[in-house]
N, C-alpha and C positions, 0 to 999 in steps of 0.2 A: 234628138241626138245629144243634145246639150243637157238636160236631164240624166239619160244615162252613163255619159262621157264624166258627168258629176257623182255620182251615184259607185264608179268605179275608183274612181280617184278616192273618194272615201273608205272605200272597204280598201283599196290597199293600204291607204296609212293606219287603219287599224290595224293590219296585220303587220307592219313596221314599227308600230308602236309596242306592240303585243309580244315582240322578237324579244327584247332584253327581262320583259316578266318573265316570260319563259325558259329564258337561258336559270336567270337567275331564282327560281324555281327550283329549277332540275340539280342547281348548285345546290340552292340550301338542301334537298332533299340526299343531294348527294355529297352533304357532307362528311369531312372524315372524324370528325368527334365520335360518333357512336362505334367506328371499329376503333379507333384506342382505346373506348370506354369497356371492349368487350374485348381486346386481346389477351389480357392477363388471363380469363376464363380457359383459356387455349391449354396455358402449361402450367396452371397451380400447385394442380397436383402430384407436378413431377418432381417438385423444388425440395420438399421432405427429404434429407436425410443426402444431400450433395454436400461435398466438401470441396474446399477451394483454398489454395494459398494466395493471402495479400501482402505484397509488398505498400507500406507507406511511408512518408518521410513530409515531414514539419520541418519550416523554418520560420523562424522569429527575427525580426527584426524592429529594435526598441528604439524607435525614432524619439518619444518624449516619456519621461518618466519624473513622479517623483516621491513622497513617502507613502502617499497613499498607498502605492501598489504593493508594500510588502504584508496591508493587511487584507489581499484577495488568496485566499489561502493556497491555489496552486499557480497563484503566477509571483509568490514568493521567491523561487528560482531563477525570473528574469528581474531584479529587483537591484541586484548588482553587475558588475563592470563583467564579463562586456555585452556588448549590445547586440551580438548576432551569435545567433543559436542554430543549430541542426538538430535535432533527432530523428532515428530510422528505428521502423521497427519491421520484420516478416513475422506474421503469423498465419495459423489457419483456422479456415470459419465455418463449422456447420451449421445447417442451417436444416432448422426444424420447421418451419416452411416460410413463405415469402417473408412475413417479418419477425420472424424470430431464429436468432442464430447466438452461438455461444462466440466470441474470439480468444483464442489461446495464442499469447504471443510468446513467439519462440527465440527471438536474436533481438537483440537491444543493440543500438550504438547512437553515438550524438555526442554533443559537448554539452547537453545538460546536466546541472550536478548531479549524480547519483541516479543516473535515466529516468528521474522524472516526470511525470506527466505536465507539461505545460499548456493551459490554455485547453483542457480535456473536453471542452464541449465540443468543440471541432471534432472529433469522435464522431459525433453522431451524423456530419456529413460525408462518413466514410462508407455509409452504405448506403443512399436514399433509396427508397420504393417508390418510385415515380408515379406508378401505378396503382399503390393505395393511396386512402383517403388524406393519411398525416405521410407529406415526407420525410419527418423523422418523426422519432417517438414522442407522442402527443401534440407537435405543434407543427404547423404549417401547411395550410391546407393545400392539397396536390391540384394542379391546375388539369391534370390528366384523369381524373379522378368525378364519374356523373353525378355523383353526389354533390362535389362541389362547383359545378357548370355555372350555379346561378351567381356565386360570387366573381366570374370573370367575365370581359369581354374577348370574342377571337375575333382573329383574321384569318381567312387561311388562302394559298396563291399555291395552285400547281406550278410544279416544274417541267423541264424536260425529261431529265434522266427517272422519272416514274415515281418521283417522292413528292410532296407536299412539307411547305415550310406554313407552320401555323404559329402565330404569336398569339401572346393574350398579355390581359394588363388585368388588374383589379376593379371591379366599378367600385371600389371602397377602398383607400388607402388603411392600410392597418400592418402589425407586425407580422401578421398571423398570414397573409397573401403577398405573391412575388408578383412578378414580369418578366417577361422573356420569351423564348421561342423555340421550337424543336422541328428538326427536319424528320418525318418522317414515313414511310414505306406506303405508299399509298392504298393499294391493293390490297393489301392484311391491315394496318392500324400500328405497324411495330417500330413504335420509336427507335430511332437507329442515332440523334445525339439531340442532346440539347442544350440550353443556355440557360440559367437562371439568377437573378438579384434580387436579392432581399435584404431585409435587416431584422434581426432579433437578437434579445437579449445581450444589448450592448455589441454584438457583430454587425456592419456590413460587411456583406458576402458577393462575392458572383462566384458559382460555381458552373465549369462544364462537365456534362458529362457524357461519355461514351458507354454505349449501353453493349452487351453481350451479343452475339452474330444470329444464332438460331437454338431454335428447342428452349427450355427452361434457362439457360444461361442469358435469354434474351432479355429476361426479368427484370433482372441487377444489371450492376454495370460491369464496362470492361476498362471502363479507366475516368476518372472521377479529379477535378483539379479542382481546388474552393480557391481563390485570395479574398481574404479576410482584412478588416481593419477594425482594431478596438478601441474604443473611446472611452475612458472617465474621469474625473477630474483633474483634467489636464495632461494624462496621462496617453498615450497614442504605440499601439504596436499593429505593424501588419503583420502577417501572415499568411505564409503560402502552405496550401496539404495538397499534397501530391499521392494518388494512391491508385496501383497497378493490379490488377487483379488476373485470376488463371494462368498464374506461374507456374512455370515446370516443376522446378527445383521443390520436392519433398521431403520435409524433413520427418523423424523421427518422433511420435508423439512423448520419449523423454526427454525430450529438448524443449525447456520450458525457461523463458526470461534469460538465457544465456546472454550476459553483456560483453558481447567481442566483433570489433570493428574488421577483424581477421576476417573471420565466419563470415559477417555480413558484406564484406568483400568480392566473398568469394558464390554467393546466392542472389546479390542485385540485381534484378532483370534490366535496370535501365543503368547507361552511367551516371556518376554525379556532374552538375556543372559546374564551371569553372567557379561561380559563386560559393558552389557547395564547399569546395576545393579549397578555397582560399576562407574559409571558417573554419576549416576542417584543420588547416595549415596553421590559421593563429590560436588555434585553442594548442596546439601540440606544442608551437614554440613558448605559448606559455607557461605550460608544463613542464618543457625541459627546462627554464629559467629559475624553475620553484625546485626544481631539481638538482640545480650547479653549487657544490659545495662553496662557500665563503668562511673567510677566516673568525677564529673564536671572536676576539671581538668583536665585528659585526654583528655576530652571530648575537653574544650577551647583548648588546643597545637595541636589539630586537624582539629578541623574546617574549620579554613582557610583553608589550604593545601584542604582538601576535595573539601570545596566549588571552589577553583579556580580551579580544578580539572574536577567537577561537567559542571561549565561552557566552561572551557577550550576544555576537550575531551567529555566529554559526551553530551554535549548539542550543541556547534558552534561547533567541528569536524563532529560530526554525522551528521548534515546537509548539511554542505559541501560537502561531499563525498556519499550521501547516498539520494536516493530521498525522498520527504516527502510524503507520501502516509495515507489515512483512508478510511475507507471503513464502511459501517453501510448496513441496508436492502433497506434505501432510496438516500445515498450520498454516493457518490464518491471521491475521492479528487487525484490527481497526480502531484507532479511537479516534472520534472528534477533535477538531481545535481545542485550544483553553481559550483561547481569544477569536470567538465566533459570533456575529450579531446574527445569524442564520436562528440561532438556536434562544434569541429573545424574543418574548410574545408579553402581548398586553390586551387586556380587556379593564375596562370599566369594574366588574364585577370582583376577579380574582386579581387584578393586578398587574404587576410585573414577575414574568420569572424566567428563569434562566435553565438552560439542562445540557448534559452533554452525554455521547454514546457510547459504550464501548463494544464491541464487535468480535468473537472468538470461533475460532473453529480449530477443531482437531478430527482427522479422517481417518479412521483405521481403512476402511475399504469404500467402495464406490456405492454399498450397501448399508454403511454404518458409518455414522460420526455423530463429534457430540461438540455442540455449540452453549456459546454463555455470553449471553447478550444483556448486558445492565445497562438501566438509563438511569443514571444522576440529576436531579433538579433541586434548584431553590425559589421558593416563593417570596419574593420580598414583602409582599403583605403582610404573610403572614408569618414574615421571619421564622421559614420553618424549611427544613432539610429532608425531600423527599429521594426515595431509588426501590427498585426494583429490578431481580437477579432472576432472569428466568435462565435455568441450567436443562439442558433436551439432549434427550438421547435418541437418535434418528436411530431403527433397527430393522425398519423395512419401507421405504419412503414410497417403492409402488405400490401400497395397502395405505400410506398416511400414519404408517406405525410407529409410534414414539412415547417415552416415558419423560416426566418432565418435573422439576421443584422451580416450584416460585418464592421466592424470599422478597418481601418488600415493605415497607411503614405506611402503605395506603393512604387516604384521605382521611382527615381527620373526621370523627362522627359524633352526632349527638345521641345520648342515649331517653329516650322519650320516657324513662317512668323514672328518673334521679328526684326532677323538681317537685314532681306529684306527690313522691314517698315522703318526701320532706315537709312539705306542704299539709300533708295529710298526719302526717304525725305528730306537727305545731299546732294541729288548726288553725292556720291562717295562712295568707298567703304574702312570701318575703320575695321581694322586688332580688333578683340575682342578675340581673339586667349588667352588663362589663362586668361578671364576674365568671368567665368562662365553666360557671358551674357546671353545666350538663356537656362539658368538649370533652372527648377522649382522642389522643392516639392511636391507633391501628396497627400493630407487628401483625404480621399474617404468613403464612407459609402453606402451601399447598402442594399434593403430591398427588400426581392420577397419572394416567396412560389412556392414550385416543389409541383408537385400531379402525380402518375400515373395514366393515363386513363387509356392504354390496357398493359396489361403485355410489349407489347416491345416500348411502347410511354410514356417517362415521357414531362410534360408540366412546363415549369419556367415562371412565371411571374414577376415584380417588379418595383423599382426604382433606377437608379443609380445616386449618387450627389457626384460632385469632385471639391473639392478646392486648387484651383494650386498656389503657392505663388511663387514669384524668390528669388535666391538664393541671386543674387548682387542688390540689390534693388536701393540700391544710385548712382549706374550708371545708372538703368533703369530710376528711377525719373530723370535724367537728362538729357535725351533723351525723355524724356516726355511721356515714356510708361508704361502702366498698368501694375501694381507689383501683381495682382492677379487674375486669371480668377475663374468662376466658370462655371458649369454645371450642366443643372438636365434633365434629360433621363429616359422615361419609355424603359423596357426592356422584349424582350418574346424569351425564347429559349426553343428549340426542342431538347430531346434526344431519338434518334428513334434507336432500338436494332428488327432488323428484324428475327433474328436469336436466341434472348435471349443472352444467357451468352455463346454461343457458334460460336457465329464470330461478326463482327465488330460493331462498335457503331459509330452510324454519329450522328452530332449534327450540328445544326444550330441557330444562336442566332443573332438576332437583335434589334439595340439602336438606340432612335434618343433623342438628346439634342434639346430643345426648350428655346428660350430669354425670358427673365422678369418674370422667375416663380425662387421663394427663389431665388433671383438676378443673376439669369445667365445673362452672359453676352458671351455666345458661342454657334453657334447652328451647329450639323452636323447629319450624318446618318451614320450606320455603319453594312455594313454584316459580317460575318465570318461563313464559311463551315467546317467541320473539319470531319477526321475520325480515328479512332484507332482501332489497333487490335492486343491481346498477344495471337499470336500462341502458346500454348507449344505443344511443340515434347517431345514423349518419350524418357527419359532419363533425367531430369530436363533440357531439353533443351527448348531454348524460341526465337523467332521469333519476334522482335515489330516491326510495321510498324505501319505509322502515314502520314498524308498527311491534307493539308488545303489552304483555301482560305481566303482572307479577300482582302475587299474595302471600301471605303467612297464612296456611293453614290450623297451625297449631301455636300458638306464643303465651310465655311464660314469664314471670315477673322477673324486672332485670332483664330484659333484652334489648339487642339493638337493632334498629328497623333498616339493614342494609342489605340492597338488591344486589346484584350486578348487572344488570344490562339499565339500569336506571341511578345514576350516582355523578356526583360531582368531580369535576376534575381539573384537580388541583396545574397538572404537567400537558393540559391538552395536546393534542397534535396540530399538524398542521391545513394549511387549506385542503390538501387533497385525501387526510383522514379522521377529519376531527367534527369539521362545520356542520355536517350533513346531517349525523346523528344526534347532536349533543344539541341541551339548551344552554344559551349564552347570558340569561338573564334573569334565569331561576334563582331564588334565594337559596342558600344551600339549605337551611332547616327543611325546607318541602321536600327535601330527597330522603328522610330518615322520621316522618313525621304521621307517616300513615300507613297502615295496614296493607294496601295494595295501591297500584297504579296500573293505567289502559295509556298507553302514549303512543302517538305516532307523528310522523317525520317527514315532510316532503322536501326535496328542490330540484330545480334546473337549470341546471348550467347549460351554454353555448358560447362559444369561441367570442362570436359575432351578432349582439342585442343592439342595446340603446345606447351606453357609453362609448360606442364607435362614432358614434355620428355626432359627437364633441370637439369641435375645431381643433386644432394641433393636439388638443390630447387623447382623443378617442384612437388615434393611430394607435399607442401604445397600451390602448388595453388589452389582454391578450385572452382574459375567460368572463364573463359575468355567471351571478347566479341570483335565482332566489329563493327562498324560504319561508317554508310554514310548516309550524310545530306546536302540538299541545299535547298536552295533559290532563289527564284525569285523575285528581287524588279525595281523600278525606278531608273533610271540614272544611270543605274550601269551594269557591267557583269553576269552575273551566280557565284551564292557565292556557294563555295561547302565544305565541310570537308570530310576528312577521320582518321577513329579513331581504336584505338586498345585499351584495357584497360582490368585489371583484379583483383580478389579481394582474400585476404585470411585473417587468424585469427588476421592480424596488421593493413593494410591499405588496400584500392581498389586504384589502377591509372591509367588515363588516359592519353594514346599518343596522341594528335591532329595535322595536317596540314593541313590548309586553303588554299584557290584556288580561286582566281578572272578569270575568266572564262580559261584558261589553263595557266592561271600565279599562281606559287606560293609565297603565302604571306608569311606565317608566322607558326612557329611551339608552343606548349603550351602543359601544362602537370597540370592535374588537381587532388586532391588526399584528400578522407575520410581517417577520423581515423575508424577503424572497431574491435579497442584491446576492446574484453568486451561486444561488441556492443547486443549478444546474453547472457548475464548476467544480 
């Protein structure tokens, strides 16, 4: 009896023990992660082509400020007196599908100078995709999102009323992951609000948001609040956006940037508060003060002061710091700062150099316009004045139809047979070592037309004309050689995308220069093969590979041995279009020094690598990457790199070391300014 009476007592408390594995079991299995991992799947497809009216509205308020702020280029506006701002805008947003939408805003108003945009990265918390991978465009990994499951921790706690409240935190602190928590629908997976805090680039944020009720609207939100607080050098604004989505009130698609407080009055879905109210009140009576007539003299003891004032801050500052931008229903206009460290770059190799953009459009129809887009730069190295004018005539953009001139002074090149002819003609050979003997400058000018044939074939046609001058002209005339070549080259390149927009892009392009046409005096032939391809992996992660070929078929004395997809650059770009394909440590003579080149290009970027897990400063890494790159040319070993680099809210930098076939050269360290760069 005492045997069995034991015997029983055992097997129940295993079965009392066994209660909470099984509860929680049946929990984890019945988690609700995997239906919000799968509810977006439900209405994707329905998102294509909805339109929506948003009302939003900014406020600023400039708790500490001091010089520094007037050189962030659009928070120049809050930089003076006074310290609390509104702006409203309504506009509307189509939406080409879950993350891509055009905004066309339609009523402006606010006490910002000249409506403004202040503070425009907040913008991008005006739409979050909760649901995809980046809550906004390229950064911030979505905690809702199965891709990125492995970077957080959950909770999740049933309710009563049929929802689940689930939080999560990061097991990595970094800029790039929040915190916070979202109530929602348990049954389906559809988040109905949530809570979010983060911090990037220079913002803390907590944003809520209310998401849309049913069918595709459930996607997006239905009402979105960020407060914001900016921090830098002593400098401190918070910020409130406010933005109301699936408004009634329909405006008219010719209602484009209208600045009137009336209008926007009269379309507000919500009232303003009393705060709003009372900013709204002091920017008026300041206004009408600047408006109340005073006597001549007052008036003369003023002036001046005014006027240099006028000129001083408000007219030469505000260009300085501030791009100069207009916009109309037919013209565009853009230019860069004059005073932007955005647009300062340095490498070891090329230097220091500076550039800035200019930006044009003019649209005869929704079918045709013609843009002119020049970039200006200086190389302080090489005390040299680069730019390039590319002018495009868009005449069918769904075929990729366009006719185009390029006007530009190129990178400077060496021309491989100057020293030899000389050499060859003294019998002996003369040290020209610091005598820029064999340097030319580049005038070049190009004229073709692209057309797509078949969705994955576009076809280039055109003309290419280069005028090469030397540098040291009065040694070459003395030496009895030509101080100027020229060239003119028809040209026909192939971009063939067998795949579309979803694997690689091979292109093939060939030139041949012909004698005695617009006075050439150079003839050669030129192949180049080339391929590229941006993997992205889920997780904002990316994959580029790149590979090519190039030769001279046919070359003639007096030629210059210049590629295009293989050449040195003087004006590089930046992290996200320059690193990937370029060499950062190649000497420039091996780009113009051989017959042909086999090169190719790898790296991989990911949000979230090694320099996260770097005490206080791994939080603010925001991408790593790495790199490996060689070469194959004439006379020479296998040229190879290896690279490491990474980018956050200040700069991106590059590690480099170079390799002549298992000898090592040399090391270099290349580095953007990125303070602002999304402002």
């Amino acid at each position: 009896m005492g045997v069995r009476s034991s015997f029983i007592r055992l097997v129940l408390w295993g079965i009392l023990l066994s209660i909470p594995s099984c509860l929680y079991a049946r929990e984890k299995n019945d988690s609700i992660l995997p239906r919000i991992f799968s509810y977006k799947k439900t209405y994707t497809s329905q998102i294509k082509g909805l339109e929506d009216n948003v009302y939003a509205k900014f406020r600023f308020n400039v708790e500490k400020r001091n010089a520094t702020l007037w050189l962030i280029p659009t928070m120049y506006v809050l930089a003076k007196d006074p310290r609390e701002y509104i702006r409203e805008s309504y506009s509307k947003v189509r939406f080409a599908n879950a993350h891509e939408y055009d905004i066309n805003s339609q009523v402006l108003a606010g006490t910002v100078r000249r409506n403004r945009k202040a503070m425009p990265t907040l913008l991008d918390y005006m739409t979050p995709n909760i649901y995809d991978i980046d809550l906004y465009e390229g950064h911030i990994l979505s905690p809702f999102n199965k891709y990125n499951r492995r970077y957080y921790r959950y909770t999740e706690k049933r309710l009563e009323d049929g929802t689940t409240r689930l939080d999560f935190r990061p097991k990595l602190y970094n800029t790039q992951l929040l915190n916070g928590y979202a109530i929602v629908e348990t049954e389906t997976g559809r988040i109905i609000r949530t809570t979010l805090n983060g911090e990037f680039d220079m913002l803390t944020f907590r944003t809520e948001i209310l998401q849309g009720d049913e069918g595709p609207l459930s996607l997006m939100p239905k009402k979105c609040v960020t407060a914001a607080t900016f921090r830098f050098v002593g400098n401190r604004i918070s910020a409130l956006f406010d933005a109301s989505y699936h408004c009634q009130t329909a405006l008219p698609d010719s209602i484009t940037r209208v600045s009137s407080r009336e209008l926007m009055d009269s379309i507000r879905p919500t009232p303003l508060t009393e705060t709003d109210k009372r900013i709204y009140e002091a920017y008026d009576k300041a206004h009408e003060a600047d408006t109340v007539s005073i006597d001549t003299t007052q008036k003369e003891k003023k002036s001046f002061p005014r006027v240099l004032k006028k000129i001083l801050w408000d007219t030469i500052g505000d260009q300085l710091v501030t791009p100069i931008a207009a916009e109309s229903d037919a013209v565009e206009f853009y230019l860069s700062p004059i005073i932007n460290p955005l647009y300062l770059r340095y490498s070891g190799s090329r230097g220091l150099s500076y550039k800035m953009r200019l930006r044009t459009r003019y649209t005869f129809s929704p079918h045709r316009y013609l843009t002119l887009n020049p970039t200006f730069g200086y190389n302080f190295k090489q005390g040299y004045f680069y730019f390039t004018a590319p002018l495009r005539m868009t005449y069918n953009p769904k075929r990729n139809g366009y006719a185009e001139i390029i006007w530009g002074n190129g990178n400077r090149i060496s021309n491989s047979t100057v020293i030899d002819h000389i050499n060859h003609e003294h019998q002996d050979t003369i040290d020209f070592r610091n005598t820029d003997m064999d340097k030319f400058t580049d005038n070049h000018l190009q004229v073709f037309n692209n057309i797509m044939v078949f969705d994955w074939l576009d076809v280039e046609t055109g003309i290419v004309f280069h005028q090469r001058l030397a540098l040291n002209k009065e040694l070459m005339e003395h030496y009895g050689v030509p101080t100027e070549y020229r060239s003119f080259a028809p040209s026909i390149g192939l971009k063939i995308s067998p795949w579309l927009n979803k694997g690689p892009l091979f292109a093939v392009d060939w030139e041949r220069s012909f004698k005695n046409i617009f006075d050439s005096n150079i003839a050669y032939e030129r192949w180049e093969f080339d391929a590229q391809w941006k993997y992205k992996i889920p997780g904002l992660r990316l994959l580029n590979l790149r590979a090519g070929y190039g030769f001279y078929s046919n070359k003639y004395e007096n030629y210059f041995l210049d590629f295009s997809n293989f050449r040195d650059e003087n004006l590089p770009e930046d992290w996200e279009d320059d690193w990937s394909g370029n060499f950062q440590l190649l000497d420039s003579r091996m780009y113009n020094e051989s017959d042909y080149y086999l090169r190719y290009n790898v790296s991989y970027e990911s949000p979230l690598l090694f320099a996260t897990w770097i005490p206080y400063l791994g939080k603010y890494i925001e991408k790593e990457r790495f790199y490996v790159s060689s070469v194959f040319v004439d006379h020479t070993r296998p040229y190879m790199e290896l690279g490491y680099g990474f980018t956050n809210r200040y700069i991106s930098v590059g590690l480099f070391a170079s390799f002549l076939g298992a000898e090592f050269k040399k090391f270099g360290i290349s580095f953007d300014f990125e303070l602002f760069r999304r402002w």
